[in-house]
C-alpha positions in Angstrom: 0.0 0.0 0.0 1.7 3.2 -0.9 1.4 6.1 1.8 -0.1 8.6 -0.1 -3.8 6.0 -0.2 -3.2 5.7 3.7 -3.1 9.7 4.2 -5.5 10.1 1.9 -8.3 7.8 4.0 -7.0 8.9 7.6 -7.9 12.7 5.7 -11.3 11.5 5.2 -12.1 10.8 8.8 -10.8 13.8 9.7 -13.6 16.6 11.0 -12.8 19.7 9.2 -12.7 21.7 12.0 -12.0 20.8 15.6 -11.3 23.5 18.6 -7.1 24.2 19.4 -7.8 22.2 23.0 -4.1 22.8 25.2 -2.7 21.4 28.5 -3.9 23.1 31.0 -7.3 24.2 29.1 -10.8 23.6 31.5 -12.7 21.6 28.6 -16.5 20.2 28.4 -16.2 17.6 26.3 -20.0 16.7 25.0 -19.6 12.5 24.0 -22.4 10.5 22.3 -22.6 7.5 24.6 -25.2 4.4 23.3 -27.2 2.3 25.4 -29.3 0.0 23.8 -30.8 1.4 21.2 -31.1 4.6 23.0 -28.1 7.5 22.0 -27.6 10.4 24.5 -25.0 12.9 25.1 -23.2 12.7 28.0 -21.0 15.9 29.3 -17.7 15.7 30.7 -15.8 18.6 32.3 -12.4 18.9 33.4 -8.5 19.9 32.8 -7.0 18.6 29.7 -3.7 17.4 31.2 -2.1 16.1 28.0 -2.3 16.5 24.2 -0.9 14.1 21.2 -1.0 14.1 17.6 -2.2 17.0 17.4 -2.4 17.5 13.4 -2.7 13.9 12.6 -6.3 11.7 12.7 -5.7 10.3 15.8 -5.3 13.2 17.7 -6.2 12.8 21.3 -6.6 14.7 24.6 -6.6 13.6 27.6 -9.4 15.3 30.5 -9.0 15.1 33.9 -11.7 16.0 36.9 -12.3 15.0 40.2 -15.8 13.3 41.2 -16.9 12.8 44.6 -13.0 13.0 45.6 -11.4 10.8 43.0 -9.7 11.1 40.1 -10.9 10.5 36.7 -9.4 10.7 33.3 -10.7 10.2 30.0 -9.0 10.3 26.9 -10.8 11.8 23.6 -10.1 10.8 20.2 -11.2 14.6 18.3 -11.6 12.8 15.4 -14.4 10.7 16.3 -18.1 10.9 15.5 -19.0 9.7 18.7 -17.0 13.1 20.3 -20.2 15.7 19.2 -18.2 18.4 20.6 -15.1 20.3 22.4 -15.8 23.4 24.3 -13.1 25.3 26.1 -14.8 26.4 29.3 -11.4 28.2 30.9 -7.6 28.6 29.3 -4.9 28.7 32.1 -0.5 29.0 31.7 1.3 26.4 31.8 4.4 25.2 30.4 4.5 22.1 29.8 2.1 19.5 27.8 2.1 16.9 29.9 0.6 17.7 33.3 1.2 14.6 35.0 2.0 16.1 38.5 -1.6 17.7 39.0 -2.6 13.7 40.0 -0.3 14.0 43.1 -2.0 17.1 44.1 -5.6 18.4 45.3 -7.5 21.2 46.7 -5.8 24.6 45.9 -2.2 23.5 45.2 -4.1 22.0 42.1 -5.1 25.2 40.9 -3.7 26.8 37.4 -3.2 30.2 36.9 -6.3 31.4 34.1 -5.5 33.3 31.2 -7.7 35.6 29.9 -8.9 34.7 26.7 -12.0 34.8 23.7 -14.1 32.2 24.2 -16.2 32.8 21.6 -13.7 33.4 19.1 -11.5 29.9 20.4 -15.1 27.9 20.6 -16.2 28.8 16.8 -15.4 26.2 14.5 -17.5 26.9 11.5 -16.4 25.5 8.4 -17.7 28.3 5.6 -16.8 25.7 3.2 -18.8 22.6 4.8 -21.9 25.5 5.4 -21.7 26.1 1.8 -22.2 22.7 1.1 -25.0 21.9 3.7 -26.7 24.9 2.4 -26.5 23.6 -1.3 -27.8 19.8 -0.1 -30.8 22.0 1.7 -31.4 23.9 -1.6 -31.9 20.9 -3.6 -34.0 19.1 -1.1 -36.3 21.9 -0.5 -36.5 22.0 -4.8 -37.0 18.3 -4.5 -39.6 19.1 -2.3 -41.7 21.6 -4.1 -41.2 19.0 -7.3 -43.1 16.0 -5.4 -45.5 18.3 -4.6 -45.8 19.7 -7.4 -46.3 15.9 -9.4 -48.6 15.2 -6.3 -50.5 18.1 -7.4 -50.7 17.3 -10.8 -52.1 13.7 -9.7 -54.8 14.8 -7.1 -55.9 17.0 -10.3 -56.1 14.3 -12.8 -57.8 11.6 -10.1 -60.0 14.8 -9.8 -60.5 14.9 -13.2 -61.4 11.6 -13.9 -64.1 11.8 -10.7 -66.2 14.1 -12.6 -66.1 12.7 -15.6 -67.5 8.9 -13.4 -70.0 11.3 -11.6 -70.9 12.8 -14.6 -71.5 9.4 -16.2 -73.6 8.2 -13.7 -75.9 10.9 -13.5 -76.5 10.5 -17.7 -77.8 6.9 -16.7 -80.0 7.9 -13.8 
C-alpha cells in the first residue's frame, strides 16, 4: 500500500474543524454514549492534562476531573463521531504539555493560573466551506420538495378529473 492511499483515507475521517484544546485548558467535552438502542449525550468537564498528535487523525486529549474525591481521566479521540463536541470552558498557563504532576495534588495547590482569553472566538469552529455545502444539499431538497409536490398536485388534479367525468356518467344513466 503506498502512503499517499493511507493519508489520503486517515484525511477522510478527519472533522474539518475541531477547537485548538491545550494542557492546561478547562474543557466540556460533549460525547455520544449508546445504550441499547437509545443514543444520548453525556458531558464531561475537566482539565485537559495532556495532548498528542495534534495534526494527525488520531489526535487525542486527555481530561481530567475530580468526582466525589477521585480522580478520573478520559481520553478523547477529536476525530471521532462519537465526540459531538469540544468546548473550552477556561484557558490557564502552563508550560508544559504533559501535566502529570496535577494527579499527586488536590484542593488549591491543584489550581492553574487562568488566562484571559476569547471564548467565543477559540469555541467557533464553523467550516464556511462545509456550510456552503449543507446549504447547497438544503437547496436541492427543499427544490426536490416543491417538485413531489408539485407531481402530487398534478395527480390529485387528474384523479379529480377523472371523478367528474364517473359522476358525470352516472348521473347520464339515472
Amino acid at each position: 500500500m503506498s502512503f499517499s492511499l493511507i493519508q489520503k483515507v486517515n484525511d477522510e475521517q478527519k472533522k474539518n474543524a475541531v477547537v485548538d484544546a491545550r494542557s492546561g485548558d478547562t474543557v466540556r467535552v460533549h460525547q455520544k454514549i449508546k445504550e441499547g438502542n437509545k443514543e444520548r449525550i453525556q458531558v464531561f468537564e475537566g482539565v485537559v492534562i495532556r495532548t498528542d498528535n495534534k495534526q494527525q487523525h488520531t489526535s487525542r486529549i486527555t481530561v481530567r476531573k475530580v468526582a466525589s474525591g477521585v480522580g478520573v481521566e478520559k481520553s478523547f479521540l477529536l476525530h471521532s463521531p462519537l465526540v459531538e463536541k469540544v468546548e473550552i470552558v477556561r484557558r490557564a498557563k502552563v508550560r508544559r504539555n504533559f501535566l502529570s504532576y496535577l494527579r499527586n495534588r488536590s484542593g488549591k495547590s491543584a489550581r492553574l493560573t487562568t488566562v484571559n482569553f476569547d471564548r467565543e472566538a477559540v469555541n467557533d469552529v464553523s467550516d464556511p466551506e462545509a456550510e456552503a455545502e449543507a446549504e447547497r444539499i438544503k437547496e436541492e431538497a427543499k427544490k426536490a420538495a416543491e417538485e413531489k409536490a408539485a407531481e402530487k398536485a398534478a395527480e390529485e388534479a387528474e384523479l379529480k378529473a377523472k371523478q367528474d367525468a364517473v359522476e358525470a356518467a352516472h348521473k347520464e344513466n339515472e
